[in-house]
MMTF fields as JSON, N, C-alpha, C and O atoms, coordinates in Angstrom:
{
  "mmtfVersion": "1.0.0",
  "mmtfProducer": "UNKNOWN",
  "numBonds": 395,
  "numAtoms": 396,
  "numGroups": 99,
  "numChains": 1,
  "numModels": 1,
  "chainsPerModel": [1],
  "groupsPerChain": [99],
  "chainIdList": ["A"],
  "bondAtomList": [4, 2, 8, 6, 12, 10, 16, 14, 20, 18, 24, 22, 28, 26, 32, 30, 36, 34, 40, 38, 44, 42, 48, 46, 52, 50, 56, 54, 60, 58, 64, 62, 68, 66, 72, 70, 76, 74, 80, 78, 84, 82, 88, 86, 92, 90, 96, 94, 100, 98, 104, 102, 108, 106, 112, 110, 116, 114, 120, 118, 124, 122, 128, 126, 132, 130, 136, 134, 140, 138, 144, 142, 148, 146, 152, 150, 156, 154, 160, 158, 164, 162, 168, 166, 172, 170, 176, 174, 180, 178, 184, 182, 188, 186, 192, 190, 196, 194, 200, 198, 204, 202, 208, 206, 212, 210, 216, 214, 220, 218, 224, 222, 228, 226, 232, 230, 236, 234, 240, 238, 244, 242, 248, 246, 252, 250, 256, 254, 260, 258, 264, 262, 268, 266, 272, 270, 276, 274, 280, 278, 284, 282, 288, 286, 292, 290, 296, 294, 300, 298, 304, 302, 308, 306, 312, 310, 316, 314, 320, 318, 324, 322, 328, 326, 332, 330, 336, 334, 340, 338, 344, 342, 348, 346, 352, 350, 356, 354, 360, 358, 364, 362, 368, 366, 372, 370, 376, 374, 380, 378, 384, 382, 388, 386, 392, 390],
  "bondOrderList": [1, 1, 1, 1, 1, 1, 1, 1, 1, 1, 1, 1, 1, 1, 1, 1, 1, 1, 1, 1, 1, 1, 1, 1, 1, 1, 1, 1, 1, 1, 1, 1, 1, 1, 1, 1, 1, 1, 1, 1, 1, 1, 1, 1, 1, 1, 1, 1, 1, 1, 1, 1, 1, 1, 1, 1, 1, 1, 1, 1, 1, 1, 1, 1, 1, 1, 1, 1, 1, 1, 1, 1, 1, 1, 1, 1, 1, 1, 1, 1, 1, 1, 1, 1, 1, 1, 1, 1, 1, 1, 1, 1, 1, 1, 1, 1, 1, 1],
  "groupList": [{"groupName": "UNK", "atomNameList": ["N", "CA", "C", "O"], "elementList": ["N", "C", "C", "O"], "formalChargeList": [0, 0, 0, 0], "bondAtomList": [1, 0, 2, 1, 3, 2], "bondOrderList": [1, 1, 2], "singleLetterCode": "X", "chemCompType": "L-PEPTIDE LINKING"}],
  "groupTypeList": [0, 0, 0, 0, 0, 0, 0, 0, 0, 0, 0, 0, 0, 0, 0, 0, 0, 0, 0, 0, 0, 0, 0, 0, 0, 0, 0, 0, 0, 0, 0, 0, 0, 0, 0, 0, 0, 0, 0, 0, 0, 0, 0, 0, 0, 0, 0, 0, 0, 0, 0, 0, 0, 0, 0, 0, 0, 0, 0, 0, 0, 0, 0, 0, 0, 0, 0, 0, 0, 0, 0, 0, 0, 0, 0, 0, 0, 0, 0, 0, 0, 0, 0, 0, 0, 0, 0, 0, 0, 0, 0, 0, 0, 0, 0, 0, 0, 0, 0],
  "groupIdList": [1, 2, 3, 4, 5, 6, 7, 8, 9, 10, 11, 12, 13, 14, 15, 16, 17, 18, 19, 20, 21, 22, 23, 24, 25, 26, 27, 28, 29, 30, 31, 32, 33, 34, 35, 36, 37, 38, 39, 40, 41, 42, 43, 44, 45, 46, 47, 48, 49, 50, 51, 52, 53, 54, 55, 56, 57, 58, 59, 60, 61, 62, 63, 64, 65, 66, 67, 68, 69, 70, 71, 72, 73, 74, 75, 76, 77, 78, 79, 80, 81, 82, 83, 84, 85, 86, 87, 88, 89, 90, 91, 92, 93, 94, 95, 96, 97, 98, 99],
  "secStructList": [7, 7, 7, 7, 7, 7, 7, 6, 6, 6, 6, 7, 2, 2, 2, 2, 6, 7, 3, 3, 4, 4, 4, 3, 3, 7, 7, 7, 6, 6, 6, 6, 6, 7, 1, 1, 2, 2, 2, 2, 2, 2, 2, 2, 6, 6, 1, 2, 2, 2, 2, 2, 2, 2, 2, 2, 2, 2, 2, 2, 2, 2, 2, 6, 6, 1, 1, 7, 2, 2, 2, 2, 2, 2, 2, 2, 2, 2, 2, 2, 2, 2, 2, 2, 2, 2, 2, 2, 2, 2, 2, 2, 2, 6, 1, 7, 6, 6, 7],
  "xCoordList": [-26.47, -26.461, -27.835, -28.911, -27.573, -29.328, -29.486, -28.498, -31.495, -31.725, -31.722, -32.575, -31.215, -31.174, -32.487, -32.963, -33.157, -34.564, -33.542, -33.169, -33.144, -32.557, -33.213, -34.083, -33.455, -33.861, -33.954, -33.241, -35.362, -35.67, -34.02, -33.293, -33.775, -32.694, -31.421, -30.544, -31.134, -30.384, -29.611, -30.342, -28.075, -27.413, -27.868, -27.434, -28.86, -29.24, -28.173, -27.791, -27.707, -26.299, -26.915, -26.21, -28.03, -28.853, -29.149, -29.084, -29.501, -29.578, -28.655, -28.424, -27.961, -26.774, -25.26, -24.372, -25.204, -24.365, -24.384, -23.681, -25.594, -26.539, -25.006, -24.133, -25.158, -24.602, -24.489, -25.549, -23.549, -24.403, -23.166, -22.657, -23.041, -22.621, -21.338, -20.789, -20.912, -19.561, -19.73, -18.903, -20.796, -20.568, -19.689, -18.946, -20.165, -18.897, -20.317, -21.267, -19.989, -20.846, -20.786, -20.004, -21.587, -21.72, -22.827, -23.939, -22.151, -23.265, -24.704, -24.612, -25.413, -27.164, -26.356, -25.517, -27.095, -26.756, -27.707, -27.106, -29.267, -30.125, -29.627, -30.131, -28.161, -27.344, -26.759, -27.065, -26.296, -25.119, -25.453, -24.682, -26.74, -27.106, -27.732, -28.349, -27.42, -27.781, -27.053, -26.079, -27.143, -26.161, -25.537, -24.675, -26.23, -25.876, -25.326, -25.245, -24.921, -24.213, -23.102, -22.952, -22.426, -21.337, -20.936, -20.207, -21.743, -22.33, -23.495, -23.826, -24.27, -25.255, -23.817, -23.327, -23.514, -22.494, -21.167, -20.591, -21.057, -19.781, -20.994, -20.628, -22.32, -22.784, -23.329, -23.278, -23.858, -23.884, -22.921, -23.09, -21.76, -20.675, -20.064, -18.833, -20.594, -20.332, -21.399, -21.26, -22.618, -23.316, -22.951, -22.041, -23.582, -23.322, -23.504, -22.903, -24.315, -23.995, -22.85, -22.534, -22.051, -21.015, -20.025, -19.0, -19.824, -19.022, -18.806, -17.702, -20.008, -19.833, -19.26, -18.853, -19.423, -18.73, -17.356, -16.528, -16.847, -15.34, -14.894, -13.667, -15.561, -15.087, -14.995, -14.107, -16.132, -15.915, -14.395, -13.799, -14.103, -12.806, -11.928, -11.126, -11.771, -10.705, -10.378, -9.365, -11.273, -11.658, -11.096, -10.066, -11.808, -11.34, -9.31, -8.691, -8.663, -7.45, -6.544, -5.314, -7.47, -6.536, -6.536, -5.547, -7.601, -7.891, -6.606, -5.978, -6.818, -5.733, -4.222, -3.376, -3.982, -2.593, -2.079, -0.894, -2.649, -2.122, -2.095, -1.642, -2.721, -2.905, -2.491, -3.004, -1.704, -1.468, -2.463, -3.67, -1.952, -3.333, -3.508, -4.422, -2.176, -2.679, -3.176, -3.853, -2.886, -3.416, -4.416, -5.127, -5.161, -7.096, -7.323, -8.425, -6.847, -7.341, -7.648, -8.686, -6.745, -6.822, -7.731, -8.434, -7.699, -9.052, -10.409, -11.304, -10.291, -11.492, -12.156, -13.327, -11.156, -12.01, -12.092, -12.558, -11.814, -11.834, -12.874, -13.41, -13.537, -14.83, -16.049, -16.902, -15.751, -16.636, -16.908, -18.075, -16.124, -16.129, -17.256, -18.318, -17.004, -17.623, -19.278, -20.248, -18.894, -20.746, -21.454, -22.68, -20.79, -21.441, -21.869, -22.931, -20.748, -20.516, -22.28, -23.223, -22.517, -23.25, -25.021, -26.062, -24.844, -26.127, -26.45, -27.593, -25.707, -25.946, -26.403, -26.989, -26.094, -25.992, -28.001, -28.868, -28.021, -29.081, -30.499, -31.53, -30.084, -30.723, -31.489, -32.705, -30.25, -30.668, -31.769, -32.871, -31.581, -31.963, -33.427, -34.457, -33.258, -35.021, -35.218, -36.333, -34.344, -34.044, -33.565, -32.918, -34.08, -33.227, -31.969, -32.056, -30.496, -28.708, -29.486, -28.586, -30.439, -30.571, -30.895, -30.571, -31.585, -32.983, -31.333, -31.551],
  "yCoordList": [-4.186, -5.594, -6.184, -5.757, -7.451, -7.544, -8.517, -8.998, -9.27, -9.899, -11.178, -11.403, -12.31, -13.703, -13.952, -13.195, -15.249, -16.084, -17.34, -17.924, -17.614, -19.073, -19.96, -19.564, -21.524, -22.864, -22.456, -21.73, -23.349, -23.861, -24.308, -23.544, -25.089, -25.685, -25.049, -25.546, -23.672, -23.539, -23.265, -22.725, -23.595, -22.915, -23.927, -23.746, -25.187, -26.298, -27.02, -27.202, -27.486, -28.022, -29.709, -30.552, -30.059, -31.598, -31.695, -32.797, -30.537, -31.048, -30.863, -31.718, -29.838, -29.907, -30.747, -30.956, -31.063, -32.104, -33.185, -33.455, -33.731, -34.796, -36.456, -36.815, -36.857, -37.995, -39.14, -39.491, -39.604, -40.61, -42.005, -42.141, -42.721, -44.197, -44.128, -43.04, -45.375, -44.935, -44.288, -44.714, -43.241, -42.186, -40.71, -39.757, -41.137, -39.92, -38.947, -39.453, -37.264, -36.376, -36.738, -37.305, -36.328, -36.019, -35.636, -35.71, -35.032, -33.762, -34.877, -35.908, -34.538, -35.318, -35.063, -34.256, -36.202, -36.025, -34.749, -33.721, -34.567, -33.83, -32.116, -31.096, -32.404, -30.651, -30.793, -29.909, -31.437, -30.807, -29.952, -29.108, -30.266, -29.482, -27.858, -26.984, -27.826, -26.412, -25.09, -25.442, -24.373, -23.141, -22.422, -21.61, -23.007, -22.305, -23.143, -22.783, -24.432, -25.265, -24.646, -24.245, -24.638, -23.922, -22.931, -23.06, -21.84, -20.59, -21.298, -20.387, -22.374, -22.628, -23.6, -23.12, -24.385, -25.456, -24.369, -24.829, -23.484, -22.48, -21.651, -21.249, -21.473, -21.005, -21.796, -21.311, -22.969, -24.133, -24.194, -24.313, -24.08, -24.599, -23.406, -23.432, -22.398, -21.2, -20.697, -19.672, -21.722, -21.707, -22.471, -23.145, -22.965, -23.655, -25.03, -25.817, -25.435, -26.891, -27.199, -28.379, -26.072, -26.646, -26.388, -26.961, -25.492, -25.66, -27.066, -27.555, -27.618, -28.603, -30.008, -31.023, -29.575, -30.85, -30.373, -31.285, -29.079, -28.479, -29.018, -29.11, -29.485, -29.865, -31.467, -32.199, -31.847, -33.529, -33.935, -35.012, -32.904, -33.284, -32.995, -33.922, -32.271, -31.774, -33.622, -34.32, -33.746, -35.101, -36.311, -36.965, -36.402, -37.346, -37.225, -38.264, -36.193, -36.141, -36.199, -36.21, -36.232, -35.75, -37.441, -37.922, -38.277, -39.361, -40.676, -41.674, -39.782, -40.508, -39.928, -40.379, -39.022, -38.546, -38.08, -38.359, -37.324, -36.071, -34.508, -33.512, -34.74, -33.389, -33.576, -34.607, -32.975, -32.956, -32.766, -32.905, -32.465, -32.123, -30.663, -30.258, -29.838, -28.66, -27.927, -26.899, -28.379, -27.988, -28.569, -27.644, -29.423, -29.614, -28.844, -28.313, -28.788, -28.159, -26.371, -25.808, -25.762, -24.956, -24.665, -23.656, -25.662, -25.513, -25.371, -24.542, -26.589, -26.563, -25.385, -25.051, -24.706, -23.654, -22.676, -21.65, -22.568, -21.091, -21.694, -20.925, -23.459, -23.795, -23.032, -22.272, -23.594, -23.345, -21.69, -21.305, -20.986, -19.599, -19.201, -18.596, -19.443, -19.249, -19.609, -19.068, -21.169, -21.561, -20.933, -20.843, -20.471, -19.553, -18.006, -17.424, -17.527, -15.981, -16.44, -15.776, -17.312, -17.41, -18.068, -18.085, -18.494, -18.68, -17.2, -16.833, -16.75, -15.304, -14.306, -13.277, -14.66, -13.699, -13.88, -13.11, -15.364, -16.155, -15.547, -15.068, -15.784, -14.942, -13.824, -13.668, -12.765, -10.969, -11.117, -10.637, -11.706, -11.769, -12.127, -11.496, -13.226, -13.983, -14.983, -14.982, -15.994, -17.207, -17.953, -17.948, -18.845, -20.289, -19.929, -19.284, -20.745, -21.02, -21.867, -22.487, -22.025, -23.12, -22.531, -22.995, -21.411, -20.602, -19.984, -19.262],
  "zCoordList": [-59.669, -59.311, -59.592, -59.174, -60.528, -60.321, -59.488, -58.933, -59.098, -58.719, -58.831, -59.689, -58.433, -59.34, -58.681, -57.835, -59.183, -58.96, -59.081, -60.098, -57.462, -57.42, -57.234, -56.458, -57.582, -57.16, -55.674, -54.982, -55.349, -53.497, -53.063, -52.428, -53.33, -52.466, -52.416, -51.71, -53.292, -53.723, -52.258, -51.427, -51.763, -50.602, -49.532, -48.395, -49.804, -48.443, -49.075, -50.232, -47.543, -47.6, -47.631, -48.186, -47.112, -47.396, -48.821, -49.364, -49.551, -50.984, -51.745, -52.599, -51.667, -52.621, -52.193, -53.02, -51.095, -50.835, -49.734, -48.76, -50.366, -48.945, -48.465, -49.255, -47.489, -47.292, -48.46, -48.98, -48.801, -50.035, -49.419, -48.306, -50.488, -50.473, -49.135, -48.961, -48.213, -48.105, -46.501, -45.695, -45.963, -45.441, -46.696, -46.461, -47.658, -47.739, -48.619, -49.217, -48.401, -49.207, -50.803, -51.566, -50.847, -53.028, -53.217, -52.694, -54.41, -55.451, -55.925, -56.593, -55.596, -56.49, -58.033, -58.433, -58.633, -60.724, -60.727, -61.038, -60.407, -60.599, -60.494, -60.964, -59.48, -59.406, -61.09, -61.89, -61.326, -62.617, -63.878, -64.334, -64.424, -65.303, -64.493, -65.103, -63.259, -62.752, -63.369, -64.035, -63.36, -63.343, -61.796, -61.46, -61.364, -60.093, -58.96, -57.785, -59.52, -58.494, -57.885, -56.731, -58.765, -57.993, -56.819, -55.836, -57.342, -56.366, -55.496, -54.737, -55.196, -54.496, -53.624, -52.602, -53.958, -53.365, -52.242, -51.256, -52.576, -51.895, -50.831, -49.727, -51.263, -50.579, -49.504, -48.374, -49.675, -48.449, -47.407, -46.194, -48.158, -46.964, -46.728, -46.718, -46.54, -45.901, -44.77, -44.102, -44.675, -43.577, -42.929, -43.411, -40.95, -40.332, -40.496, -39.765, -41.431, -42.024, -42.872, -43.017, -43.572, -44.578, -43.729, -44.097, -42.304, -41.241, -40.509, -40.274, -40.198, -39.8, -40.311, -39.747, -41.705, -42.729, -42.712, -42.705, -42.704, -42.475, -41.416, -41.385, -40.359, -39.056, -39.269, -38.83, -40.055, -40.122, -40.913, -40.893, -41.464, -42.526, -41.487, -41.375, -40.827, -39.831, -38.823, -38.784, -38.403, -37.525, -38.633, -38.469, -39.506, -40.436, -40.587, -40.357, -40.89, -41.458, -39.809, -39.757, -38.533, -37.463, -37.196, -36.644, -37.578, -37.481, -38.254, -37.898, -39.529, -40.331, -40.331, -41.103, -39.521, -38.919, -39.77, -39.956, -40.497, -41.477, -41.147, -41.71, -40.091, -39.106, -37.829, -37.394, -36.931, -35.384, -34.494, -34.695, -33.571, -32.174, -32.779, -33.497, -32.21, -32.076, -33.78, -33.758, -34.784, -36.032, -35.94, -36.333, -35.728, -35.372, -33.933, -33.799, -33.381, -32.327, -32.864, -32.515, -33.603, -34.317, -35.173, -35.233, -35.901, -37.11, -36.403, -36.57, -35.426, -34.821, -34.156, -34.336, -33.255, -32.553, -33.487, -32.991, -34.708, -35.543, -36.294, -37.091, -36.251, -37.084, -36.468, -36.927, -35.135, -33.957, -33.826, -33.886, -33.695, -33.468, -35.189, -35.042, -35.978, -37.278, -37.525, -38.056, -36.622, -36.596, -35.582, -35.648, -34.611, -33.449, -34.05, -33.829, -34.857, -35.846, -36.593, -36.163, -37.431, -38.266, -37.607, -38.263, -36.287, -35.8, -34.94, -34.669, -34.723, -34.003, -34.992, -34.656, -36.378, -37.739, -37.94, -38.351, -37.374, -38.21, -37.354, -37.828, -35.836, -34.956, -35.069, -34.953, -35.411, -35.306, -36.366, -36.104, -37.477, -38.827, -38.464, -38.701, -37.868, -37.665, -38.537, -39.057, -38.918, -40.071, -39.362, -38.315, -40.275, -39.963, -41.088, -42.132, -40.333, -40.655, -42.051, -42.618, -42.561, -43.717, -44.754, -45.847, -44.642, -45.439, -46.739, -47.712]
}
């Protein structure tokens, strides 16, 4: 397996998918010519910040009644259980959920 040498930001969920127009997320233009968006972008939202945008969508669709109670209520505590899994991960480690 080798070592990659990723970009600073690579996996920050503020730079690779910051708030933009709207309230709504989007990719910076400055990501697209990356190689590693993709794998940096899946890796963001697999920390407790791209959990928490998993949870804003959950809220958003329970909002617009495409989802029930108990299917957000669902999503939600298995978000929650995940961002708790991953600050406890972040803990033992001695990091910041961002790094």
């Amino acid at each position: 397996m080798e070592n990659k040498e990723y970009p600073y930001c690579f996996g920050k969920i503020e730079n690779v998918f910051p708030m933009g127009k709207h309230d709504l997320r989007e990719t910076p233009e400055s990501c697209f010519p990356c190689i590693y968006k993709t794998e940096c972008l899946k890796s963001a939202m697999e920390k407790s910040g791209g959990l928490k945008i998993r949870e804003e969508n959950v809220d958003r669709a329970y909002e617009a009644g495409m989802i029930g109670f108990f299917e957000r209520w669902s999503k939600k505590k298995d978000l929650k259980r995940r961002i708790t899994k991953e600050h406890e991960a972040c803990a033992k480690e001695g990091k910041n959920e961002n790094d």
